[in-house]
C-alpha positions as a printed Julia matrix, in Angstrom:
539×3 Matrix{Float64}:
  -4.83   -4.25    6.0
  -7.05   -1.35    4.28
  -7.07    2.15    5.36
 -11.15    2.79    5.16
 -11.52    6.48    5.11
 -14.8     8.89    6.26
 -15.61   11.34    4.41
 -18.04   14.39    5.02
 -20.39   15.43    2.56
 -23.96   16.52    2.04
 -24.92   13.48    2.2
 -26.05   11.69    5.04
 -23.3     9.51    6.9
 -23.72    6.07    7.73
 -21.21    3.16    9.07
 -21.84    0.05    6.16
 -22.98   -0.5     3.14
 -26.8    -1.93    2.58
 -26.76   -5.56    1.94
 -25.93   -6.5    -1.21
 -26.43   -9.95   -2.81
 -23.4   -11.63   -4.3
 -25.47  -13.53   -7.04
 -26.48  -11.86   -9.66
 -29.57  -14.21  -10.14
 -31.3   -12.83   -7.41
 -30.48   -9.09   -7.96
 -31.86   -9.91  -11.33
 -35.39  -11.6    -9.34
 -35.35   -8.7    -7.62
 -35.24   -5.68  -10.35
 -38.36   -8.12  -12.52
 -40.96   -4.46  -12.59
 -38.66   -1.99  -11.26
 -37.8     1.25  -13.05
 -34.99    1.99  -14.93
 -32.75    4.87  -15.12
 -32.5     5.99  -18.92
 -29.43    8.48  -19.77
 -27.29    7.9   -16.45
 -24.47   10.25  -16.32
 -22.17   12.3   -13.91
 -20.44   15.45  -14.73
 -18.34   18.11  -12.66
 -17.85   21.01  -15.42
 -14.66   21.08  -17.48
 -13.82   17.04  -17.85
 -10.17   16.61  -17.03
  -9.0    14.53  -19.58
  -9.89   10.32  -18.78
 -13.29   12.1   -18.0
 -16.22   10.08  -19.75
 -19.85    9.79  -19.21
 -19.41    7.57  -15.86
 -17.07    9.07  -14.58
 -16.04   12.97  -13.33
 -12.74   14.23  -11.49
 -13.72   16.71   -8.43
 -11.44   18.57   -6.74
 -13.27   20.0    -3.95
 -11.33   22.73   -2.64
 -13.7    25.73   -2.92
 -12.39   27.69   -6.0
 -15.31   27.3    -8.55
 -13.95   24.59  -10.46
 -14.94   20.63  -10.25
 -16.12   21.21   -6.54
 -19.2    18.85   -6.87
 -20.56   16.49   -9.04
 -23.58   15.93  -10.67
 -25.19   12.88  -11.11
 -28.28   13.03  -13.83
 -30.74   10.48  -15.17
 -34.83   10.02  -16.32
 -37.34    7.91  -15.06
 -40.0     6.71  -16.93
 -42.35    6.04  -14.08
 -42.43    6.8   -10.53
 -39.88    5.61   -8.03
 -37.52    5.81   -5.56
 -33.87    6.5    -5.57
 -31.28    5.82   -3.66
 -27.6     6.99   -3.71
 -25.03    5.53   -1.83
 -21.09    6.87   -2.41
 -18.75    3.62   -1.68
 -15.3     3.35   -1.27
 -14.76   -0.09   -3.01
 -12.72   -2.88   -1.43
 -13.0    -6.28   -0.43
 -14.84   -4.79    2.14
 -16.5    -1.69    0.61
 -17.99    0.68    3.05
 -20.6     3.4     2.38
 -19.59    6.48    3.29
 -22.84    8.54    2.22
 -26.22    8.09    1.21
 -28.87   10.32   -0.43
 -32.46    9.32   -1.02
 -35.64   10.79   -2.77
 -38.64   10.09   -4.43
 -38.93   11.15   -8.15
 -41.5    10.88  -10.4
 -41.06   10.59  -14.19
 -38.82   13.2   -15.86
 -35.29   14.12  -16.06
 -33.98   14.4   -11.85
 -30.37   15.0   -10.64
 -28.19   14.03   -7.36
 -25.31   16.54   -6.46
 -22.37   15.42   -4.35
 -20.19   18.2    -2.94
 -16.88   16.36   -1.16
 -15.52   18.65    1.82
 -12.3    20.35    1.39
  -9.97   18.07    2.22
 -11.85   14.88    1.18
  -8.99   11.73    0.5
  -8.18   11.69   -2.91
  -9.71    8.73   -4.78
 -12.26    6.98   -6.73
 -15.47    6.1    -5.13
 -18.6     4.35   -6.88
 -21.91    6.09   -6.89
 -24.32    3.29   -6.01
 -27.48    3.99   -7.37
 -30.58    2.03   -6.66
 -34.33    2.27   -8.13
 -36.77    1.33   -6.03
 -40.31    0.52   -7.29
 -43.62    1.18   -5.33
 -44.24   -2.55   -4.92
 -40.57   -3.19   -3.28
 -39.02   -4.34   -6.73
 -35.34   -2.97   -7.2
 -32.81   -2.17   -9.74
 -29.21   -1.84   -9.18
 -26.69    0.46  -10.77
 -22.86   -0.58   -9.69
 -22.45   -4.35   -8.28
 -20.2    -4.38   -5.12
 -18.39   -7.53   -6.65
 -15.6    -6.46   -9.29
 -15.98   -8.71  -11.86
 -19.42   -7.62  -11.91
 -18.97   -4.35  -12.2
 -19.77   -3.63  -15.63
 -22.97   -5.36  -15.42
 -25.03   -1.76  -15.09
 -22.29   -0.03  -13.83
 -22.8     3.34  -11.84
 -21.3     6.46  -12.12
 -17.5     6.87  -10.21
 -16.16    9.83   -9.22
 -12.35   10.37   -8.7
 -11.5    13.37   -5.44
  -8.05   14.49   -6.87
  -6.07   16.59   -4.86
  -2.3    17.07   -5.6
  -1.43   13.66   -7.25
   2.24   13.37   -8.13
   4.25   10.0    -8.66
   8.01    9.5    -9.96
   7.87    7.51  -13.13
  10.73    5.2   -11.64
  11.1     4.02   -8.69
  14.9     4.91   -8.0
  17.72    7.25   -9.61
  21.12    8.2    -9.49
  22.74   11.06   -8.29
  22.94   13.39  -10.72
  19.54   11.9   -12.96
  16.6    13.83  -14.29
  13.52   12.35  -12.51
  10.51   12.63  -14.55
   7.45   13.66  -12.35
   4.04   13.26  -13.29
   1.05   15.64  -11.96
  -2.33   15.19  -11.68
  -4.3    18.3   -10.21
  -6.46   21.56  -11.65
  -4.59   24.01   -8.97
  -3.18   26.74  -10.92
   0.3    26.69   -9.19
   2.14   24.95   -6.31
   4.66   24.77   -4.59
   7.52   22.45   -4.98
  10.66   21.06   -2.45
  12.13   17.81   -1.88
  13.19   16.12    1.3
  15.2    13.18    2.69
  13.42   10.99    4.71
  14.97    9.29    7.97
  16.52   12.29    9.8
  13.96   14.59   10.79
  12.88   14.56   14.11
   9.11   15.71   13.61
   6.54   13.27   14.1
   4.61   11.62   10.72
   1.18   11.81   11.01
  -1.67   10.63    8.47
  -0.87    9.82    4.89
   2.15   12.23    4.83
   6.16   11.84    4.87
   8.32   13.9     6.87
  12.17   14.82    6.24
  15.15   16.9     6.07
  14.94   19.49    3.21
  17.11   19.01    0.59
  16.06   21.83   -1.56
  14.95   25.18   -1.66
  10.98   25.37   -2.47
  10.12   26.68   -5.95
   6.73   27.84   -7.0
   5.39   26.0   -10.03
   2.61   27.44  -12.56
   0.5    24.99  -13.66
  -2.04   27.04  -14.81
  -1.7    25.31  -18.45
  -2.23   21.68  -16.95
  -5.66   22.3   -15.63
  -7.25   20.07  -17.38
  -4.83   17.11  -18.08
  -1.48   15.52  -16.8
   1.58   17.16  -17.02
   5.33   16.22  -16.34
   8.03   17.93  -14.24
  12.17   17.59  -14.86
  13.25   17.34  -11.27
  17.16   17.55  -10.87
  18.31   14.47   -8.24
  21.34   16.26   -7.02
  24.76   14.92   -5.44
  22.62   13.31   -2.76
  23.74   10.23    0.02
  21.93    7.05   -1.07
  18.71    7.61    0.52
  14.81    7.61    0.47
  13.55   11.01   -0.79
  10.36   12.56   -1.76
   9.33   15.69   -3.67
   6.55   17.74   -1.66
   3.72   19.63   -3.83
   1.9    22.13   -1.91
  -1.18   23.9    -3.54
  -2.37   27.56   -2.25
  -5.15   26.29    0.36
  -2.57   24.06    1.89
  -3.36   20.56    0.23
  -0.31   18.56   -0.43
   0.67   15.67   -1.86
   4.57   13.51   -1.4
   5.93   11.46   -4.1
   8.83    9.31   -3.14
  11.78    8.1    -4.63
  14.78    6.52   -3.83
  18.13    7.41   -4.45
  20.58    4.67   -5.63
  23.95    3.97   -3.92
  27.17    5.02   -5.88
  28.37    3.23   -6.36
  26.7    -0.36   -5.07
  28.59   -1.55   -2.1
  29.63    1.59   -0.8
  28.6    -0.02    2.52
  28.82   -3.57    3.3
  24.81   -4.08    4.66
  21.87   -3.84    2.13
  18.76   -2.78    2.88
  15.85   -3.65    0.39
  12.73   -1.36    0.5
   9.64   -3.4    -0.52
   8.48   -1.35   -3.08
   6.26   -3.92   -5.29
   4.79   -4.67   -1.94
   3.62   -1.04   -1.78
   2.31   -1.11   -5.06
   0.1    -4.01   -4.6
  -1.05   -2.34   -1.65
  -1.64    1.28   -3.28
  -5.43    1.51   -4.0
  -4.83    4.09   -6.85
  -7.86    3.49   -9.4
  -6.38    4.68  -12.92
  -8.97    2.97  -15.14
 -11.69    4.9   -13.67
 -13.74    1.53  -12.35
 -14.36    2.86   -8.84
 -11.71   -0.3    -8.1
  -7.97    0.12   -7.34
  -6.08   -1.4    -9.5
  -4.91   -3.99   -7.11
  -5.59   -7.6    -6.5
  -5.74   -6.22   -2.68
  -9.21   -4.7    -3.95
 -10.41   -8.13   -5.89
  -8.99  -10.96   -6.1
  -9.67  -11.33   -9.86
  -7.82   -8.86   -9.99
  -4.12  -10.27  -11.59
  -2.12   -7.14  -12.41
  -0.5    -4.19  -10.8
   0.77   -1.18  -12.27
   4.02   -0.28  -10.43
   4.08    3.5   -11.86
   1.13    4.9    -9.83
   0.86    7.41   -7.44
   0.49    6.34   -4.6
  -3.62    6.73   -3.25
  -4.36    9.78   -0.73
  -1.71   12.04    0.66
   1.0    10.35   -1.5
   2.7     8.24    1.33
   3.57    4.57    0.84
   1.1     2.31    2.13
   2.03    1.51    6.23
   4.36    3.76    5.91
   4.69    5.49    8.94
   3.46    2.23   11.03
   5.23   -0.41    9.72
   8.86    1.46    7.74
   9.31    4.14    9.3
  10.38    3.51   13.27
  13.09    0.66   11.56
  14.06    3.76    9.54
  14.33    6.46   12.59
  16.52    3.31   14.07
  19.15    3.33   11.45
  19.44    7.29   11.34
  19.21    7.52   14.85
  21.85    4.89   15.73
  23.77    5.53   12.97
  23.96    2.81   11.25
  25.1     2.89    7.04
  23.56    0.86    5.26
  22.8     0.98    1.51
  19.02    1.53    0.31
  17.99   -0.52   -2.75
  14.32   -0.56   -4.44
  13.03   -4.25   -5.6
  14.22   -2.8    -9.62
  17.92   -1.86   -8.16
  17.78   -5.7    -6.57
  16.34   -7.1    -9.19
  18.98   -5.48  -11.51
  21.95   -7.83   -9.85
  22.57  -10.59  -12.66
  23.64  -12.89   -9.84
  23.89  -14.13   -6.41
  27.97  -13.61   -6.33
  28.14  -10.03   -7.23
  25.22   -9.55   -4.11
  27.88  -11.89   -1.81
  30.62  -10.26   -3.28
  29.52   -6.47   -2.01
  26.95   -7.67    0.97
  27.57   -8.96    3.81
  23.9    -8.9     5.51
  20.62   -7.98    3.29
  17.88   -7.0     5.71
  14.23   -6.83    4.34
  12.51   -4.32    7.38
   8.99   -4.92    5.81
   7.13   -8.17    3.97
   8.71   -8.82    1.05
   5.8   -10.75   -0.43
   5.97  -10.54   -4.22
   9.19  -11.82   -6.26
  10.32  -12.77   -9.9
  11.72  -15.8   -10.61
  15.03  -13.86  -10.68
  15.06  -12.16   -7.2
  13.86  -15.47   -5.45
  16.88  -17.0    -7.11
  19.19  -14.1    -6.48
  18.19  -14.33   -2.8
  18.69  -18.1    -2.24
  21.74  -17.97   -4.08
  23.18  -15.64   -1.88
  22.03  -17.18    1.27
  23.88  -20.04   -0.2
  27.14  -18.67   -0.8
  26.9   -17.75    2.52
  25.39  -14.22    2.78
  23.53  -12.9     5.91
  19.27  -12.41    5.69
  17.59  -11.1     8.25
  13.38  -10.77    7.83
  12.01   -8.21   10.49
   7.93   -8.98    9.28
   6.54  -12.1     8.13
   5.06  -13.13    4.48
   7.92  -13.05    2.68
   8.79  -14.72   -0.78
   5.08  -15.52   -0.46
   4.22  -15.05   -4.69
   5.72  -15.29   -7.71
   5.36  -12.47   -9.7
   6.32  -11.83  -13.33
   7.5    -8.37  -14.5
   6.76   -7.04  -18.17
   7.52   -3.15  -18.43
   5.86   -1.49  -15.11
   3.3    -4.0   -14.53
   3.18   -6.95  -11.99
   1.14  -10.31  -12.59
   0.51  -12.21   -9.47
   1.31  -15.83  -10.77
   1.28  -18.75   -7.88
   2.96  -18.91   -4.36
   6.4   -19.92   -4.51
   5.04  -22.86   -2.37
   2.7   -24.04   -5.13
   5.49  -24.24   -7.65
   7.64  -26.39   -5.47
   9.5   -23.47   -3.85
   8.43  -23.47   -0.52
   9.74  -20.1     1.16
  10.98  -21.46    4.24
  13.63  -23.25    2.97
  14.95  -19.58    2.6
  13.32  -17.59    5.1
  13.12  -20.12    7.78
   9.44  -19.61    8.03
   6.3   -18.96    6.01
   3.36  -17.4     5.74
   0.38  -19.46    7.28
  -2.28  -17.02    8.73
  -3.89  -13.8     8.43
  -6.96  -12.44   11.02
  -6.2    -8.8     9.62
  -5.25   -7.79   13.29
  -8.17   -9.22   14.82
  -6.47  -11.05   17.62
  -2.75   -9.9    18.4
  -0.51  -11.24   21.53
   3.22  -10.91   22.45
   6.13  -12.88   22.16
   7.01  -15.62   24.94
  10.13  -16.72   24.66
  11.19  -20.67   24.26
  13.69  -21.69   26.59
  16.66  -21.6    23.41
  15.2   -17.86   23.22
  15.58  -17.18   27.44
  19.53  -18.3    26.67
  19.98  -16.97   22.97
  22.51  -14.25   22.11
  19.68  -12.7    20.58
  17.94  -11.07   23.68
  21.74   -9.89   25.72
  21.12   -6.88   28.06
  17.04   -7.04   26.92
  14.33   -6.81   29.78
  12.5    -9.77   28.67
   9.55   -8.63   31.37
   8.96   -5.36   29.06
   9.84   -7.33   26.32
   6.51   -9.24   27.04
   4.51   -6.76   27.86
   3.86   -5.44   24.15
   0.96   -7.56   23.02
   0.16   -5.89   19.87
   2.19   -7.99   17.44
   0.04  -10.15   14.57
  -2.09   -9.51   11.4
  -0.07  -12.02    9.27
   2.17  -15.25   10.93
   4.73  -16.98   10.22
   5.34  -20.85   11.32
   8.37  -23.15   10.85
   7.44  -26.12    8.32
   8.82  -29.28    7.68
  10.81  -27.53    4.89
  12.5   -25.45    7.33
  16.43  -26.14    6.89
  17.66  -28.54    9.7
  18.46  -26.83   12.64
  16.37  -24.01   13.08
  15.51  -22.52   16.21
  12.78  -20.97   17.74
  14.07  -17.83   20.35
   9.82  -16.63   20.92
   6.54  -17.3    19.72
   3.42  -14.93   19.25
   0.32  -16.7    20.31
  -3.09  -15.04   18.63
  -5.61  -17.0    19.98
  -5.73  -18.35   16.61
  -5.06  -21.78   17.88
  -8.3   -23.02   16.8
  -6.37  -23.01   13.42
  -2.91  -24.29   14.9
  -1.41  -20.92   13.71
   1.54  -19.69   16.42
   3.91  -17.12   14.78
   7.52  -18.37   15.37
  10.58  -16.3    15.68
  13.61  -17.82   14.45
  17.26  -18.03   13.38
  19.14  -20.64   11.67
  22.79  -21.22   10.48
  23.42  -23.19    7.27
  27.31  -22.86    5.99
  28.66  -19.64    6.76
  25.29  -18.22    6.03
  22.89  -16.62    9.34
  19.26  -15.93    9.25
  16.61  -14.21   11.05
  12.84  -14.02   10.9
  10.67  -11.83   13.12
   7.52  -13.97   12.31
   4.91  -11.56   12.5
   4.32   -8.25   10.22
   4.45   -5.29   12.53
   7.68   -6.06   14.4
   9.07   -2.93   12.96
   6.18   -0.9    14.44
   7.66   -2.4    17.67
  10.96   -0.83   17.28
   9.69    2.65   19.06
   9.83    0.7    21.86
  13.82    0.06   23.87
  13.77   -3.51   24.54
  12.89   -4.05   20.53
  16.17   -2.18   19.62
  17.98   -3.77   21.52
  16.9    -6.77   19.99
  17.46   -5.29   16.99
  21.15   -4.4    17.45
  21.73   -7.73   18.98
  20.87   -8.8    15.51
  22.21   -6.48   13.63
  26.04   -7.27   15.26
  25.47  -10.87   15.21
  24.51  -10.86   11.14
  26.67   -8.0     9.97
  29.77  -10.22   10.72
  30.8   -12.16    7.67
């Protein structure tokens, strides 16, 4: 689930990181008589404000200012030294090295990103190494390490922009904030959904909604500023504001646009928007670490006003949202959008049933409040319509205090299994290792569900997996299985397990497996799809 870029430099490229011990007994065995680095600093030229003496913004675009940083120190004796630029993770990966031998004085390292280089923090690695073998490390690969001798970090900013809410109404002042040194840009916003361009990399494609207007930021060089940004008379919708700088660079920040009122249409479609958070790898403290528990698990908090890492996209956003979103444009279909805030915002279950009829989650809804597990349940229970197209949903319990998230227990944990909701949970993750395609049970070969669906092409798409879903013994009585996704993971007993169940008036779905939507680009998964969609969207 991590997007591991590769960057060109100066540097020398190489495919891992050198091993690194996890114990910090032996790295400490190991540095007894090596050299240390006295004064360790990195600079870039003007700081842009955060700067401090570990850590420099670049912006390596070619105009003179921040294009490379500079990474000084002083030996006291001989040695070797070793630089190594990481992109920190769970699985951090090198992505240049640099190595001389110095002998005592004052010595520098430069790093000079290409034009174009992804914006975000990476960790300058630095390693002494003494004549006799005996090393010292500066930046541990383990988080809650990492201020044990830390290293210098440098953040590659390009055009970083982020909405400081997550949703507005027609007719609101947005509040934009803007992190870049370009002295003017270009700015236009777009609906996404009806465009008919392909999305490609870390970008979002749509419809123009505006006319572009060019923006001086001349007088922002060196800190963040803020932009008003009118939300006109627009159709409930996803949107995004484009910023464009002179050498082409650009950067989206999305928003949604609320429905006017709620209920205007009679299906609800939830966009997983704390999911994307906790997946965003944006570093704002400067650690070389996004501030994610995706990056470390000791990690507990996310911030949900970020930018969003790189080229401004959501995370999987043009693999795993985006062909469920062609689907509705290009069939169609009305729905209303809502972000996890304009959910969470419902004081209860009835006034959901009351407007809703169906609430379709298109991606992994993983991380809930108290509140929005309750206000789903409820309305499952008063008889409202949930359909799940990935798996992992309802997984945690989160708790919300102004725009951060604290990962608290899964819902399982506390008592709450999510099945008795979902129909399924969450029970194994190979991060794609293995994927397979569904087979269909014999309830499945007869099921409404697969009507007028070539069930041999159906089969032949064996790319579905990362995360599974299984029934449990929670599962509400009567469940059924229409196809299961085998992964070779049986070693573990883990087969993902499409389902539906009916309890009351109330009719549920789950797709079992997290990239189902990617799967709509294909015919026989929309039809599947609209099968659903008829069958749920009745009251």
């Amino acid at each position: 689930m991590r997007r591991l870029p590769l960057l060109g430099a100066v540097l020398l490229l190489v495919s891992a990181v050198p091993a690194a011990s996890s114990a910090p007994t032996r790295e400490q065995a190991q540095a007894v008589g090596a050299p240390r680095l006295y004064g360790l600093r990195v600079s870039s030229g003007p700081r842009f404000a955060g700067d401090r003496s570990l850590l420099a913004t670049v912006s390596p675009n070619g105009d003179g200012l921040r294009d490379r940083a500079v990474v000084r120190f002083r030996l006291g004796r001989a040695a070797t030294v070793a630089l190594h630029v990481v992109a920190c993770s769970k699985h951090p990966k090198t992505i240049a090295i640099r190595k001389a031998h110095f002998g005592p004085g004052r010595h520098h390292f430069e790093w000079a990103p290409r034009p174009f280089t992804l914006p975000q923090t990476y960790l300058l690695r630095t390693t002494v190494i003494a004549r006799n073998g005996a090393r010292r490390v500066y930046g541990r690969l383990h988080h809650r390490l990492a201020r044990v001798q830390p290293a210098p970090v440098v953040r590659v900013m390009g055009v970083d922009a982020g909405f400081t809410e997550r949703s507005y109404s027609p007719g609101a002042v947005a509040r934009l904030r803007i992190a870049t040194d370009v002295p003017t840009f270009t700015l236009q916003l777009f609906q996404a959904g009806p465009e008919t361009q392909p999305s490609t990399g870390y970008s979002m494609e749509g419809v123009p909604v505006t006319q572009p207007l060019a923006v001086d930021w001349s007088a922002h060089r060196d800190a963040t500023g803020w932009l008003s940004v009118h939300v006109g008379d627009w159709p409930n919708g996803i949107y995004f504001a484009r910023l464009t700088a002179p050498d082409g660079r650009r950067y989206d920040a999305p928003l949604i646009v609320r429905p006017h009122p709620y209920g205007l249409h009679r299906i609800a479609v939830v966009v997983h928007t704390n999911t994307w958070e906790a997946y965003n790898h944006q570093d704002v403290n400067g650690d070389g670490w996004g501030d994610t528990w995706y990056a470390s698990d000791d990690i507990a908090n996310v911030d949900l006003s970020r930018p969003y890492i790189r080229g401004g996209a959501p995370p999987k956003w043009r693999v795993y949202f985006l062909p469920f979103l062609h689907w509705l444009y290009k069939t169609g279909t009305q729905v209303d959008f809502l972000s996890d805030d304009d959910l969470a915002s419902f004081a209860q279950a009835s006034s959901l049933a009351r407007l809703y009829d169906l609430i379709v989650f298109p991606t992994h809804e993983e991380y809930v409040s108290s509140h929005v597990y309750d206000l789903i349940a409820g309305y499952r229970s008063l008889g409202g319509n949930l359909m799940f197209l990935s798996s992992t949903n309802l997984l945690w319990r989160v708790n919300r205090r102004g725009d951060r998230i604290t990962r608290i227990a899964e819902w399982r944990q506390l008592g709450r299994p999510e099945s008795r909701v979902v129909g399924v949970q969450y029970r194994g993750n190979d991060e794609g290792g293995h994927r397979g395609a569904y087979v269909l049970t014999p309830f499945g070969r007869s099921s409404w569900a697969f009507d007028g669906v070539d069930v041999n092409a159906f089969s032949l798409w064996r790319w579905l997996g990362v995360e599974f879903d299984t029934t449990t013994r929670q599962s509400p009585p009567g469940i059924r299985v229409l196809a299961r996704v085998d992964p070779h993971l049986r070693d573990r007993g883990v087969r993902g397990e499409m389902t539906y169940y009916e309890r009351g008036r109330a009719k549920v779905f789950a797709a079992c497996t997290l990239d189902f939507p990617a799967a709509l680009v294909y015919p026989q998964f929309r039809r599947l799809l609209a099968n659903l969609w008829i069958r749920l969207a009745t009251p």
